[in-house]
DOTOR-164497 format. One record per residue: residue number from 0; y, x, z negated of N, C-alpha, C in turn. Coordinates in nm, 2 decimals. Layout:
 num    npy    npx    npz   capy   capx   capz    cpy    cpx    cpz
 NUM      Y      X      Z      Y      X      Z      Y      X      Z
...
! end
This chain:
 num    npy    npx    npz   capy   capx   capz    cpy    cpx    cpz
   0  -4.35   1.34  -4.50  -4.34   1.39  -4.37  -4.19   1.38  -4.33
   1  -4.14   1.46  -4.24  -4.02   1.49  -4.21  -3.99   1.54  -4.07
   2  -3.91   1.44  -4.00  -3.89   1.50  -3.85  -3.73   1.44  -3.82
   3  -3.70   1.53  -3.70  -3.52   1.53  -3.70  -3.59   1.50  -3.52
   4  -3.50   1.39  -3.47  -3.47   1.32  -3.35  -3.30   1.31  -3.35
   5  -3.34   1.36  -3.17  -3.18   1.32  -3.13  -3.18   1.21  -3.04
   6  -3.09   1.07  -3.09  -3.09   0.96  -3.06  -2.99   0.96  -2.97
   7  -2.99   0.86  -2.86  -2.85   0.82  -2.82  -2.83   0.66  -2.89
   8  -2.70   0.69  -2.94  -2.70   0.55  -3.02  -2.61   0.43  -2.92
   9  -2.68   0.41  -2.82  -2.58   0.32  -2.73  -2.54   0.21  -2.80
  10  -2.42   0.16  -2.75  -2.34   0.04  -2.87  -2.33   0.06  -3.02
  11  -2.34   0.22  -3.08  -2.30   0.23  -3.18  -2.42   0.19  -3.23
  12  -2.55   0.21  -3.19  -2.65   0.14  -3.32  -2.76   0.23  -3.26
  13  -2.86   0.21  -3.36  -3.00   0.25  -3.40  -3.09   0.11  -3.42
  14  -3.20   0.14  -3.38  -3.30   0.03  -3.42  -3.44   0.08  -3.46
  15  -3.47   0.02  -3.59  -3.61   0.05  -3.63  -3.63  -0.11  -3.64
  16  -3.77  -0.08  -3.62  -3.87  -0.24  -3.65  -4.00  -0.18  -3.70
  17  -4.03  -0.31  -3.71  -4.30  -0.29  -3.75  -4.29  -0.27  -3.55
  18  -4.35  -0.22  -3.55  -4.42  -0.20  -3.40  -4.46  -0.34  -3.31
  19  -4.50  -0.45  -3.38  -4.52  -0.57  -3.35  -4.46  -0.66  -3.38
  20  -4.30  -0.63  -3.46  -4.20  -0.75  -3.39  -4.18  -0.76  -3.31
  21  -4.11  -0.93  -3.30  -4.07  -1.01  -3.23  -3.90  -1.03  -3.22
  22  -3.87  -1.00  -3.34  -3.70  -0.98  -3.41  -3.64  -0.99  -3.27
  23  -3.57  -1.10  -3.25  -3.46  -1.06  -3.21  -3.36  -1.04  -3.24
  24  -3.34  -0.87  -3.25  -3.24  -0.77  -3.31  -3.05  -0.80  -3.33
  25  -3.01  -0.93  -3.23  -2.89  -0.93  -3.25  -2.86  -1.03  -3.36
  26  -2.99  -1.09  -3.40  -2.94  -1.14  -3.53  -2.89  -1.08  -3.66
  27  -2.95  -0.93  -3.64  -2.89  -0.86  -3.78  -2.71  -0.86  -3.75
  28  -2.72  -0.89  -3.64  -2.51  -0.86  -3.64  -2.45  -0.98  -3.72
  29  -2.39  -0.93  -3.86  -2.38  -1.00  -3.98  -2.21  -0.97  -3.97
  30  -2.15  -1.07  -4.03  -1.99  -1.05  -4.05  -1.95  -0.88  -4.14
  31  -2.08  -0.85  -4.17  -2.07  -0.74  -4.31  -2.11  -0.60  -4.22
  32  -2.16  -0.60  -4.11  -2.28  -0.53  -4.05  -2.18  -0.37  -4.06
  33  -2.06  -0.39  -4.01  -1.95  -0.28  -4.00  -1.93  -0.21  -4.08
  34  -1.85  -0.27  -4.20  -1.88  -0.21  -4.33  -1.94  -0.16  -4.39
  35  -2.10  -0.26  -4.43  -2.23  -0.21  -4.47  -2.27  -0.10  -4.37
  36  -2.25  -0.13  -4.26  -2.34  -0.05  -4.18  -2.51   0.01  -4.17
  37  -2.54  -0.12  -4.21  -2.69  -0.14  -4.21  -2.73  -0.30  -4.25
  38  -2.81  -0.32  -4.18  -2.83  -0.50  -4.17  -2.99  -0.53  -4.14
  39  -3.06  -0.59  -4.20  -3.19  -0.59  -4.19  -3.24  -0.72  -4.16
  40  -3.36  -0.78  -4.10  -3.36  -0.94  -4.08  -3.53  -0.95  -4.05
  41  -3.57  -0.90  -4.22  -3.74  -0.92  -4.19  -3.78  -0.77  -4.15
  42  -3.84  -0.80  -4.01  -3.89  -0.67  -3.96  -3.85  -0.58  -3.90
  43  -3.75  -0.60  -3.84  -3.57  -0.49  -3.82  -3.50  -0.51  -3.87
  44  -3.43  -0.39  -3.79  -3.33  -0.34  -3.88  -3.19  -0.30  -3.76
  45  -3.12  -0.31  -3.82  -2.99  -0.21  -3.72  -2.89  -0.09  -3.81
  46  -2.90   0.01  -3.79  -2.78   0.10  -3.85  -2.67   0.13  -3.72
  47  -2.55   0.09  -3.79  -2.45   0.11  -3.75  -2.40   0.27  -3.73
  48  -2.36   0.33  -3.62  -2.32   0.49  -3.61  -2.18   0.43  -3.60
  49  -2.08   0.58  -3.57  -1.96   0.59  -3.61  -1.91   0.62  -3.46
  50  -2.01   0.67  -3.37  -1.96   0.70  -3.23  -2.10   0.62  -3.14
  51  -2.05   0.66  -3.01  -2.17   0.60  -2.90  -2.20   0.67  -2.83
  52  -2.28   0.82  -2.90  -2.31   0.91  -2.87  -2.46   0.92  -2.90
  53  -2.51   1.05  -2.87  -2.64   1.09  -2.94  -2.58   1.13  -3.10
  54  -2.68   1.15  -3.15  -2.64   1.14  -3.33  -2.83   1.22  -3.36
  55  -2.79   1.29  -3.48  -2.90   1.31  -3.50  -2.95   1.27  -3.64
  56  -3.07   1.22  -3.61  -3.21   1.16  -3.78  -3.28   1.22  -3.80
  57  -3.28   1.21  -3.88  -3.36   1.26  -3.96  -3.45   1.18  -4.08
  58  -3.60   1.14  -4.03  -3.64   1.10  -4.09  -3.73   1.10  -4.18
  59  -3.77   1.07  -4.31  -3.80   1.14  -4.47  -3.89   1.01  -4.46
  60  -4.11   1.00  -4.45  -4.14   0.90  -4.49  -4.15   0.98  -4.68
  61  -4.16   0.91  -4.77  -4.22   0.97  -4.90  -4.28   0.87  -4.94
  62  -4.37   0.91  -5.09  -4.42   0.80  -5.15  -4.41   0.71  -5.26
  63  -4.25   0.80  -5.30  -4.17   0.71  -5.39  -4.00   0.73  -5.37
  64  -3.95   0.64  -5.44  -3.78   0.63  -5.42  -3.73   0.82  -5.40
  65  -3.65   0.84  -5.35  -3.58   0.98  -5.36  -3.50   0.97  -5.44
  66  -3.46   1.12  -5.49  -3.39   1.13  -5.57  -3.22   1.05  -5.55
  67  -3.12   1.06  -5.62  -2.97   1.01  -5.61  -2.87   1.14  -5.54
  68  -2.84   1.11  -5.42  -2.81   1.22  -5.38  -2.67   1.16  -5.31
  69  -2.63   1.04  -5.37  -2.47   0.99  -5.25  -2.38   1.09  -5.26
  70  -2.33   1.19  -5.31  -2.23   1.24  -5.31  -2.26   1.35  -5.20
  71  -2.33   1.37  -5.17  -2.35   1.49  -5.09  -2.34   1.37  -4.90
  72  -2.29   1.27  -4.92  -2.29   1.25  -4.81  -2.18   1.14  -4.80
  73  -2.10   1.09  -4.67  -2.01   1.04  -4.65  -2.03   0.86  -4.67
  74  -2.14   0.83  -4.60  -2.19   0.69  -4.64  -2.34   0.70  -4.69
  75  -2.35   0.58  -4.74  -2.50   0.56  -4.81  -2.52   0.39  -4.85
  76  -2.63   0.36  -4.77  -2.69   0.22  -4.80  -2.82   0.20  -4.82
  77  -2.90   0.10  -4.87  -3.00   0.10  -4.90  -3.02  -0.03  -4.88
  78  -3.19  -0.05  -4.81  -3.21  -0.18  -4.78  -3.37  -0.19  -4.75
  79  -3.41  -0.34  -4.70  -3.54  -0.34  -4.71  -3.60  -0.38  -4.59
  80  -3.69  -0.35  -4.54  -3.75  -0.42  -4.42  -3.89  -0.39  -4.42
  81  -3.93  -0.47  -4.38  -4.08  -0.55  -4.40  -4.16  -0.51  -4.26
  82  -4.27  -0.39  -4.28  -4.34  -0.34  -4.18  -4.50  -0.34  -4.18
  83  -4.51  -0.49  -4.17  -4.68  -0.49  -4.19  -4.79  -0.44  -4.11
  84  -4.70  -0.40  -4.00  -4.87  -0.32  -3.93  -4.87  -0.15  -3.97
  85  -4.75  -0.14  -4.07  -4.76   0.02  -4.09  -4.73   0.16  -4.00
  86  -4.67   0.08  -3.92  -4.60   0.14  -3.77  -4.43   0.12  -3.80
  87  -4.37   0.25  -3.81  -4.19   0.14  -3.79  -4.18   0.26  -3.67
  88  -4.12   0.18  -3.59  -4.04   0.22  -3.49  -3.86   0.27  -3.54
  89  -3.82   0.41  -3.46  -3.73   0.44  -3.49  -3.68   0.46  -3.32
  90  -3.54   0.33  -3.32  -3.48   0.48  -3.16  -3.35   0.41  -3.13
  91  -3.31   0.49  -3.03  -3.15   0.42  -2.99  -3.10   0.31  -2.96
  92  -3.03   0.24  -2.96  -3.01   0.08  -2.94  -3.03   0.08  -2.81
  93  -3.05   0.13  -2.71  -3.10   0.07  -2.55  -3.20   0.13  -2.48
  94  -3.27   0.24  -2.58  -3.42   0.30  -2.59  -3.54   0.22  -2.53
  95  -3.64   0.29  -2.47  -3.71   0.21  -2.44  -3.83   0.24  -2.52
  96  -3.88   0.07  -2.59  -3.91   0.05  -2.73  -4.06   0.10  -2.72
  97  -4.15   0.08  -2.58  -4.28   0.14  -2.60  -4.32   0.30  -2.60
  98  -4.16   0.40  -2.60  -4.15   0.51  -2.58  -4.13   0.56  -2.68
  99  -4.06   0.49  -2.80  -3.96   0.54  -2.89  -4.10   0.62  -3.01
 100  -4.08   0.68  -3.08  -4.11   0.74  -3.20  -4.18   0.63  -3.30
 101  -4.27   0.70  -3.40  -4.32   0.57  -3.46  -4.41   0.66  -3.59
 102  -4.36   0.60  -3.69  -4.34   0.68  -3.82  -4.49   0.60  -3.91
 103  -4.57   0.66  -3.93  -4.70   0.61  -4.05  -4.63   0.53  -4.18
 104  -4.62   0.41  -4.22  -4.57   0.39  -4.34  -4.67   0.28  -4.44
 105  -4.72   0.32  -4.53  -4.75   0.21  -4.61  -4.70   0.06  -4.52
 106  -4.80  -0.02  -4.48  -4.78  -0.16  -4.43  -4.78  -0.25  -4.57
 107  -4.65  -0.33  -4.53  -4.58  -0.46  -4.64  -4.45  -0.38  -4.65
 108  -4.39  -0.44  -4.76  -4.24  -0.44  -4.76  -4.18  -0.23  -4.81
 109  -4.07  -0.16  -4.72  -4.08  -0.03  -4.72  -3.88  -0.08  -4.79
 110  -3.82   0.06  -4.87  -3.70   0.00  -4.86  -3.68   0.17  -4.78
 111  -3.55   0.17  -4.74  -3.45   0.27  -4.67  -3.36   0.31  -4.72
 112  -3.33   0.43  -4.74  -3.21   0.48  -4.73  -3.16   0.56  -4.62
 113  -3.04   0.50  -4.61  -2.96   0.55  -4.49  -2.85   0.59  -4.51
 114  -2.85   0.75  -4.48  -2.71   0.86  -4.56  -2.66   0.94  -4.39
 115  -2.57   0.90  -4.43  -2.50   0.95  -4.30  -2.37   1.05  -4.39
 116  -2.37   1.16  -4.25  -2.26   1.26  -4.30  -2.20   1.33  -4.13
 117  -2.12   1.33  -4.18  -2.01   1.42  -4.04  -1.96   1.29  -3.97
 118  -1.91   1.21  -4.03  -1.86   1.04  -4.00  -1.71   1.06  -3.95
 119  -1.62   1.20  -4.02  -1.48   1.17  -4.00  -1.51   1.26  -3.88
 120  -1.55   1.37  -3.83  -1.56   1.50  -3.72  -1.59   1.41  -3.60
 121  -1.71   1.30  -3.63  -1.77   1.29  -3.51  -1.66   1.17  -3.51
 122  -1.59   1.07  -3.52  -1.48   0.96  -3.53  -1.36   1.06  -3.42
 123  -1.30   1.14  -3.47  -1.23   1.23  -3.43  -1.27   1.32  -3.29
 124  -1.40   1.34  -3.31  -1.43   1.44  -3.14  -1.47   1.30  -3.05
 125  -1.49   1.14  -3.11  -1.52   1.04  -3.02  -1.65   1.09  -2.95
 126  -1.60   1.05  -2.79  -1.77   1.06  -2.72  -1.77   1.22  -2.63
 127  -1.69   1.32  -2.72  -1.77   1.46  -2.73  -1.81   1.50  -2.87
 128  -1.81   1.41  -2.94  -1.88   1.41  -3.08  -2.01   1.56  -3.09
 129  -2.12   1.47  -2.95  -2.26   1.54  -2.98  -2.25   1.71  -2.93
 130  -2.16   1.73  -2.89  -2.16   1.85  -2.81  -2.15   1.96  -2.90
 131  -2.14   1.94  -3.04  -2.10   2.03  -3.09  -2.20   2.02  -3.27
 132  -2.28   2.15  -3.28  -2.32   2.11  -3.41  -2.25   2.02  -3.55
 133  -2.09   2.09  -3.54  -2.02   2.06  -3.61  -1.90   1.92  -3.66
 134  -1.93   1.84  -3.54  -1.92   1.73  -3.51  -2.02   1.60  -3.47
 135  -2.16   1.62  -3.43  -2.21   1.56  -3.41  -2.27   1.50  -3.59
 136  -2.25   1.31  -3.53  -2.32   1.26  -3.63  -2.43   1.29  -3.66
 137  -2.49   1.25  -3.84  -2.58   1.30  -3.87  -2.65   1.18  -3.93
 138  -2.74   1.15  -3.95  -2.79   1.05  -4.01  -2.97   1.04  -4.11
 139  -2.96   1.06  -4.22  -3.08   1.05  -4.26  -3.16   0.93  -4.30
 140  -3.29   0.93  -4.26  -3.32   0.77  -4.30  -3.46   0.80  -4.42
 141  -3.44   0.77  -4.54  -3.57   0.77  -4.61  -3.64   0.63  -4.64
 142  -3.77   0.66  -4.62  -3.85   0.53  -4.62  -3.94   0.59  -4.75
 143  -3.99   0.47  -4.79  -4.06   0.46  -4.93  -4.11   0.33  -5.00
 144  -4.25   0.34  -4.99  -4.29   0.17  -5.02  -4.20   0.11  -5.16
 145  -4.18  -0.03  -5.06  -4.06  -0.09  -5.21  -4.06  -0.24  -5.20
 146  -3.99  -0.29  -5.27  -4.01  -0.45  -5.27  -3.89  -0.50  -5.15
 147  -3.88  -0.63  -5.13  -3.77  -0.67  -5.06  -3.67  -0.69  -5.21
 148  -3.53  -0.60  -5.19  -3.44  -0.63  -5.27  -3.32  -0.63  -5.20
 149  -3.24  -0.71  -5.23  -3.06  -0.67  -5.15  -3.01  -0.53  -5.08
 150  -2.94  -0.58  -4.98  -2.88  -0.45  -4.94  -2.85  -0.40  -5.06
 151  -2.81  -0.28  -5.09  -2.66  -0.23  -5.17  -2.63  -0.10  -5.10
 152  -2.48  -0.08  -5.10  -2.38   0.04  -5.04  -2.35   0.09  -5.22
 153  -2.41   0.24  -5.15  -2.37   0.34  -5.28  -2.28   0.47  -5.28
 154  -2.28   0.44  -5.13  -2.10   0.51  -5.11  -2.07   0.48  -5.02
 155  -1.96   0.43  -5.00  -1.86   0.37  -4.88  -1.81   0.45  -4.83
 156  -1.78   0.39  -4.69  -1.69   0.55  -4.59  -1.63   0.42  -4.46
 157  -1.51   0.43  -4.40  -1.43   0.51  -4.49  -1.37   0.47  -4.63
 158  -1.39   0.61  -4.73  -1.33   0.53  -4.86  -1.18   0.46  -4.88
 159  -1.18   0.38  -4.94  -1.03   0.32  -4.96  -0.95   0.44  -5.08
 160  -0.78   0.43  -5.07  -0.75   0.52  -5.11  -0.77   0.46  -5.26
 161  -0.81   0.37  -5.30  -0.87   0.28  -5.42  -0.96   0.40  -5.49
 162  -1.05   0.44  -5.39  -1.18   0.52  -5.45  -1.18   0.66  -5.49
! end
């Protein structure tokens, strides 16, 4: 299943949870959270955006890992969060949570990938980022039943002139 939502990401963030956490969400803010730009703590989650705009997701449930696809996008992380009632919640960091969107997923441990692209356009148009197809952030999130394993970042952004 596949559906595209336009978020407002107030404070730069996104929030998915299980439907019936309790998380309190500002514990995912990790010394790493900026960089990584994805931080998970059990049954939430937070993705980090690049403006404090609306942004658009795009979200992919499937029933196995997706294919390798980092190159085709500016950042990419992957992580795990744990959704036992089989409900995740997807919506903007100051969203109102019994409104928000709410995705069917295999209940127990789901992992994520989170690929974001149009990171330098939307940084550069700031908070007229969304106004414009060509600027507005983009963000895709795939879910897929998986074990709890470590974050990992499989492409960095912004890249160091290192990379």
């Amino acid at each position: 299943m596949s559906e595209t939502l336009r978020l407002f990401a107030d404070y730069r963030q996104l929030h998915l949870f299980d439907q019936d956490s309790e998380a309190n969400i500002e514990e995912a803010w990790t010394n790493s959270i900026e960089r990584v730009q994805f931080s998970a703590i059990g049954d939430a989650a937070v993705v980090v955006t690049t403006t404090n705009t609306d942004v658009l997701v795009d979200v992919e449930t499937l029933g196995q890992p997706p294919a390798e696809d980092a190159d085709h996008y500016d950042h990419v992380v992957e992580g795990s969060l744990h959704v036992p009632s089989g409900r995740l919640v997807v919506m903007g960091g100051t969203d109102y949570a019994p409104d928000a969107t709410r995705f069917d997923v295999r209940p127990g441990w789901v992992r994520i990938r989170v690929s974001k692209s149009y990171l330098a356009a939307a940084e550069a148009s700031d908070e007229h980022s969304d106004e414009d197809e060509t600027t507005i952030e983009r963000v895709r999130l795939q879910i897929w039943p998986g074990e709890d394993q470590p974050t990992l970042v499989l492409r960095q952004w912004p890249r160091s002139e290192a990379q």
